[in-house]
C-alpha positions as CSV (number, residue, x, y, z in Angstrom):
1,X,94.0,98.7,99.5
2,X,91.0,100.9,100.3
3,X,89.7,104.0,98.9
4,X,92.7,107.1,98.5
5,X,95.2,104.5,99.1
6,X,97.1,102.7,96.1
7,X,100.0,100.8,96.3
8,X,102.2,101.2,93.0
9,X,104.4,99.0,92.2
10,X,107.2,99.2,90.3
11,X,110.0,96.7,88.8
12,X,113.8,96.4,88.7
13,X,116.6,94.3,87.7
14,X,119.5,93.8,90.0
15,X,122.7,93.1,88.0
16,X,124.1,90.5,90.6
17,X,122.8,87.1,91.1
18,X,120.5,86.1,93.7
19,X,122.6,84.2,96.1
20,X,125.4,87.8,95.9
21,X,122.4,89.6,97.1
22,X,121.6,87.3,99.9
23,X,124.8,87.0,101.1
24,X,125.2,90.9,101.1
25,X,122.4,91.2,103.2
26,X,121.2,94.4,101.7
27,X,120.3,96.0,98.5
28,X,121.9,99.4,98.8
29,X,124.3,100.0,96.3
30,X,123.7,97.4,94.1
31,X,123.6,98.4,90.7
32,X,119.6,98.4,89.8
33,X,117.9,99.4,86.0
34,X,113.7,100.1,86.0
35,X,111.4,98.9,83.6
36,X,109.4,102.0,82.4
37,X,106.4,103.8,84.5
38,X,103.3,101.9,82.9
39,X,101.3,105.2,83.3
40,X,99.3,106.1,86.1
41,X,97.3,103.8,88.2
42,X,98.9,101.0,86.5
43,X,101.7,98.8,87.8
44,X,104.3,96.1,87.0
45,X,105.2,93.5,90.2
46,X,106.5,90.1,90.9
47,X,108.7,89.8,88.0
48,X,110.1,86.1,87.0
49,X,112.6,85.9,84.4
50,X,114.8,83.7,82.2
51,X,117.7,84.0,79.8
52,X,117.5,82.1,76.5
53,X,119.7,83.1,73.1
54,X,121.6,86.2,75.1
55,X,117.9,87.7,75.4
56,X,116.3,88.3,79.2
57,X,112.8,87.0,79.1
58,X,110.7,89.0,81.8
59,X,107.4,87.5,83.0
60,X,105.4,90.1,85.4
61,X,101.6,91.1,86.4
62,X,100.7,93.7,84.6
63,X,97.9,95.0,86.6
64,X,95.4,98.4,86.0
65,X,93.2,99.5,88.6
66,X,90.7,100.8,86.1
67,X,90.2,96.6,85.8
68,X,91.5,95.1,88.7
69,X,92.2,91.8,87.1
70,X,95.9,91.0,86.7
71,X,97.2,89.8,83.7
72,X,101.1,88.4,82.3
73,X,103.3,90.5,80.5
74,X,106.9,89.6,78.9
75,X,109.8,92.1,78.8
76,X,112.1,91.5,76.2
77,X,116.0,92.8,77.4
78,X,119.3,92.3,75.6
79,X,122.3,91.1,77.4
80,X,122.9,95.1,78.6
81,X,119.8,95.1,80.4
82,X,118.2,97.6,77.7
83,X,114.9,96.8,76.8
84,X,113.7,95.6,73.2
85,X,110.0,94.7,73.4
86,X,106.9,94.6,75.9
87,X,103.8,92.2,75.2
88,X,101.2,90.9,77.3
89,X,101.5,86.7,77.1
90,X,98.4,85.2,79.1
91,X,95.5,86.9,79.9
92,X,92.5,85.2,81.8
93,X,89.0,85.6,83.3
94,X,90.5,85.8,86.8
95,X,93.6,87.2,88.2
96,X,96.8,86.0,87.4
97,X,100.4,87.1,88.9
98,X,103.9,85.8,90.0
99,X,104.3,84.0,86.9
100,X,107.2,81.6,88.0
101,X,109.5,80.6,84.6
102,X,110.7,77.1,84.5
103,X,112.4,75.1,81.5
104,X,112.0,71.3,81.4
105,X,114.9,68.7,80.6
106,X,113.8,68.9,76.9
107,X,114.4,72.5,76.5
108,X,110.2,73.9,76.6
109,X,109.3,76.6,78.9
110,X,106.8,76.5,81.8
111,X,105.2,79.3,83.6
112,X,103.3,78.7,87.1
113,X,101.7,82.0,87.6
114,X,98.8,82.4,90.7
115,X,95.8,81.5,89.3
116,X,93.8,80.8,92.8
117,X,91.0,83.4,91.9
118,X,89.9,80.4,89.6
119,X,89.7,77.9,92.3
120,X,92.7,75.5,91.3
121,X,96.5,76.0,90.7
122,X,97.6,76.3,87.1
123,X,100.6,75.6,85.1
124,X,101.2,76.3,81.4
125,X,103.2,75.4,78.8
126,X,104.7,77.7,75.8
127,X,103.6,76.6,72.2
128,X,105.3,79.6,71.0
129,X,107.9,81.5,73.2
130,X,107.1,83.6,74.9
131,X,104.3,85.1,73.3
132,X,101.4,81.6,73.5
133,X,100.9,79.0,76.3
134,X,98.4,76.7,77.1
135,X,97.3,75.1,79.9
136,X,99.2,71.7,81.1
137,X,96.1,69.0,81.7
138,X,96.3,66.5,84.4
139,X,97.7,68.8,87.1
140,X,97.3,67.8,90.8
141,X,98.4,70.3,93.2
142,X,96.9,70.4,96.3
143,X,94.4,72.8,96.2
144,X,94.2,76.7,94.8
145,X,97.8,78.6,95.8
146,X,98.8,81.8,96.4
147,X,103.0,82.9,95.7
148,X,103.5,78.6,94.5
149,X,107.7,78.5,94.6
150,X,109.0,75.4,93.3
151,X,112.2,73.9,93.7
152,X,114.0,70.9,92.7
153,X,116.1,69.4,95.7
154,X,117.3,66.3,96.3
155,X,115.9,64.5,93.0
156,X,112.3,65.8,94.0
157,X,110.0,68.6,93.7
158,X,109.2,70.8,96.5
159,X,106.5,73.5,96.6
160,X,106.2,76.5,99.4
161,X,103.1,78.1,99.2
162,X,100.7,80.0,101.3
163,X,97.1,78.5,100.8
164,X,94.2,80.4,99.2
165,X,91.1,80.9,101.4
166,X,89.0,83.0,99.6
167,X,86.9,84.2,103.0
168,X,90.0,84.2,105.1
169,X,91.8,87.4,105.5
170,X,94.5,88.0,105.8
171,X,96.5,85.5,103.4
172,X,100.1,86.6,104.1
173,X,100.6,84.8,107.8
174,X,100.7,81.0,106.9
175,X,103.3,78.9,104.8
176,X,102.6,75.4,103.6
177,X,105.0,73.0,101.6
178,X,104.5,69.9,99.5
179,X,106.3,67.6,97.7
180,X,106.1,65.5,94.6
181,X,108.3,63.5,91.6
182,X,107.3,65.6,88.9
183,X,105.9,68.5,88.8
184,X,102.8,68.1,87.9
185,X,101.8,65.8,90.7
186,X,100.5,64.0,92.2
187,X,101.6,66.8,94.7
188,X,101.8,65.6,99.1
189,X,101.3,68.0,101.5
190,X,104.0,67.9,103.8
191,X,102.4,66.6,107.2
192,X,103.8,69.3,109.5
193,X,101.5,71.9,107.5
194,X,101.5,74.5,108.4
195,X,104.7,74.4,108.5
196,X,105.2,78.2,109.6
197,X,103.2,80.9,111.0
198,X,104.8,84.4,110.7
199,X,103.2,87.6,109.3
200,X,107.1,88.1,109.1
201,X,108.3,85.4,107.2
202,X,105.9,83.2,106.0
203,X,104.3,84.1,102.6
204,X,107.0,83.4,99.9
205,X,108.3,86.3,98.2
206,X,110.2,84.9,95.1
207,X,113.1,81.9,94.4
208,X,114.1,79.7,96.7
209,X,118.0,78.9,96.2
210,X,120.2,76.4,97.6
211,X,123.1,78.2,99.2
212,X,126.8,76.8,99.1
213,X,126.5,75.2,102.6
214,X,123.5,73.7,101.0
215,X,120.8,75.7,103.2
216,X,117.8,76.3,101.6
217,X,116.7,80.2,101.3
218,X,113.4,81.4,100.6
219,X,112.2,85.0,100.1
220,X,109.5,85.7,102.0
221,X,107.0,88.4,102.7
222,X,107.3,90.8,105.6
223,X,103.7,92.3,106.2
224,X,103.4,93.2,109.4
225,X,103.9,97.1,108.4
226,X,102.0,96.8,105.3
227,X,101.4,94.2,102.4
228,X,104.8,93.6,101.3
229,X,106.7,95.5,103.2
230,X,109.9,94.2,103.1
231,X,111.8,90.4,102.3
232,X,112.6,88.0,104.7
233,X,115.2,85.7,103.8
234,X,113.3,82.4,105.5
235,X,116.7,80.0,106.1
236,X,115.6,76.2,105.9
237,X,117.9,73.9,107.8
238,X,115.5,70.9,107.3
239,X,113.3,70.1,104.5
240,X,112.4,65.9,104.1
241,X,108.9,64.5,103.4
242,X,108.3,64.6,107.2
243,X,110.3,67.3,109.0
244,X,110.8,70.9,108.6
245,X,112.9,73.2,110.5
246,X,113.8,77.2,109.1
247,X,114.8,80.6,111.1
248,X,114.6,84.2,109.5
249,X,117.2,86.2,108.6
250,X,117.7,90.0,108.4
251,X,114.2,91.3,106.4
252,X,115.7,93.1,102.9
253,X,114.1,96.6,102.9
254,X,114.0,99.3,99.8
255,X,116.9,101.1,100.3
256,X,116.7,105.3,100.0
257,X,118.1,105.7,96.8
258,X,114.6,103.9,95.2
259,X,112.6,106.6,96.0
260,X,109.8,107.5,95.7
261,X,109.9,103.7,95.5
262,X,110.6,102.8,99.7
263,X,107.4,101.6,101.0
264,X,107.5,98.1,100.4
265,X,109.5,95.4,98.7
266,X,108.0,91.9,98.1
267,X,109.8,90.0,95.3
268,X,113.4,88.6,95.2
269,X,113.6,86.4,92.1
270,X,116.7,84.7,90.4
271,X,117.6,84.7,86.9
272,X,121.1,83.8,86.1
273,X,123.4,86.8,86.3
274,X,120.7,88.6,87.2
275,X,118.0,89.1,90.4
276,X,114.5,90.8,89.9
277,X,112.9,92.8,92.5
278,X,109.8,94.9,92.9
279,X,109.4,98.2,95.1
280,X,106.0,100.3,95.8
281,X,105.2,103.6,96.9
282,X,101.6,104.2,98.1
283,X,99.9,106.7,96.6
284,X,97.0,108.5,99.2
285,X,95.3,111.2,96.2
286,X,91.9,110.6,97.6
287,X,90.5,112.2,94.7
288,X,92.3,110.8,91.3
289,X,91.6,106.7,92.9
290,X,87.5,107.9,93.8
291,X,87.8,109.0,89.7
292,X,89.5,105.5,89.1
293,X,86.9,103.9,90.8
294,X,83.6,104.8,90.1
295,X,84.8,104.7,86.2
296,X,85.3,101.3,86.8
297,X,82.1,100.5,89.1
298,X,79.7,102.5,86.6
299,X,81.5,100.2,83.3
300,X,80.8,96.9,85.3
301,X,77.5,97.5,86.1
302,X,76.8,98.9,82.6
303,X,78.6,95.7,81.1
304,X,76.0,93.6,83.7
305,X,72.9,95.2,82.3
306,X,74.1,94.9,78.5
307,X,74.4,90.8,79.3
């Protein structure tokens, strides 16, 4: 995103599950409720979310341009979708976002948000939901992730990712998988890696599901337009420890009605009754982001010569 052009993101809840939407093929005229406009230059994107006690738990990066360093928020919804509370949860050095939401067997909750600006993959573990986590030790994933999706299938865990190359650009073209018995390792990269290259259809874009005819779905990125331009549904016919076989389906754009919100679409998340979806619209005021970003320029270097 250079100078005079920001992408704004904004997030919704779609009340129909994730595999109604899917098989719909579309999202117009699906029944859709907003989270409130963070203010300007601020946005809320790749929302993850779980139900527990009647309550919709909403994980999302919160993210400000006057920082540039994402952060995890929860949204708080009651069973009619209307919202009760908004905190952020986990806030780091580096940048954190698509904070995946998983519960174990004995009932805790896990969040596996990107954390690849720190060098490694990350998962945490709630000491007090869903306001404190801390950091699960003893993790072995292969490497630093970007847009990590696990899945359990077949009595293992699977894990599509797109790899994080700091000096390669751009990161939205490559999808890797790996597999593992638990899910905090030791993780295998799958030996066909990469197992895709498609700037339509490779970086994931939110849950994978298993379908009724027990093909695999995962929402993935279309950025050949512009980052996140629309989902791909990426259908995987074959997923063992050494083959891998997947075709796209019809890419998922923002329909009209979202507007100004039309410009991009690059999350497709499950929770329950629910699916979760994001929408941008890109902003080119020249002016109001130069403001944005020599504020920020002339507080970091003042902050550098205060050290």
């Amino acid at each position: 995103m250079g100078l005079g052009r920001t992408d704004i993101w904004q997030t919704g809840i779609i009340d129909r599950p994730l595999p109604d939407v899917l098989r719909a093929g579309q999202l117009a005229g699906l029944p859709v409720t907003w989270l409130p406009d963070p203010g300007p230059f601020r946005f809320i994107a790749d929302p993850f979310g779980i139900w527990h006690e009647n309550r919709l738990y909403l994980f999302a990066e919160a993210y400000d341009y006057r920082v540039r360093v994402g952060r995890i928020d929860v949204f708080i919804l009651d069973h009619a979708l209307r919202l009760l509370a908004h905190a952020p949860v986990l806030v780091e050095p580096w940048h954190l976002s698509y904070p995946v939401i998983l519960r174990e067997r004995d009932g805790s909750f896990l969040m596996m948000p990107e954390s690849g600006g720190s060098g490694r993959q990350r998962l945490y573990r709630a000491t007090d939901f869903p306001y404190r986590w801390e950091e699960v030790k003893g993790c072995a994933f292969p490497g630093a992730m970007i847009d990590a999706s696990p899945l359990f299938h077949d009595g293992r865990w699977w894990l599509f990712h797109t790899p994080w190359h700091e000096h390669e650009q751009p990161r939205v073209d490559t999808l890797h998988v790996a597999w593992a018995d638990s899910l905090t390792g030791p993780w295998h990269p799958h030996p066909a890696n990469p197992v895709r290259r498609d700037i339509h259809s490779a970086r994931p874009g939110g849950t994978p599901v298993v379908m009724e005819d027990g093909t695999i779905i995962l929402p993935t990125q279309d950025c050949a337009r512009t980052y996140g331009g629309a989902i791909t549904p990426l259908a995987i016919t074959t997923l063992t420890t050494r083959e891998f076989a997947a075709h796209p389906l019809r890419a998922l754009h923002a329909p009209a009605a979202w507007r100004p919100a039309t410009d991009g679409l690059h999350t497709l998340s499950a929770a329950g009754r629910v699916t979760l979806v994001d929408a941008k619209h890109t902003s080119r005021s020249v002016i109001r982001r130069a403001g944005v970003d020599i504020t920020r320029i002339t507080r970091e270097l003042v902050g550098t010569m205060l050290r």
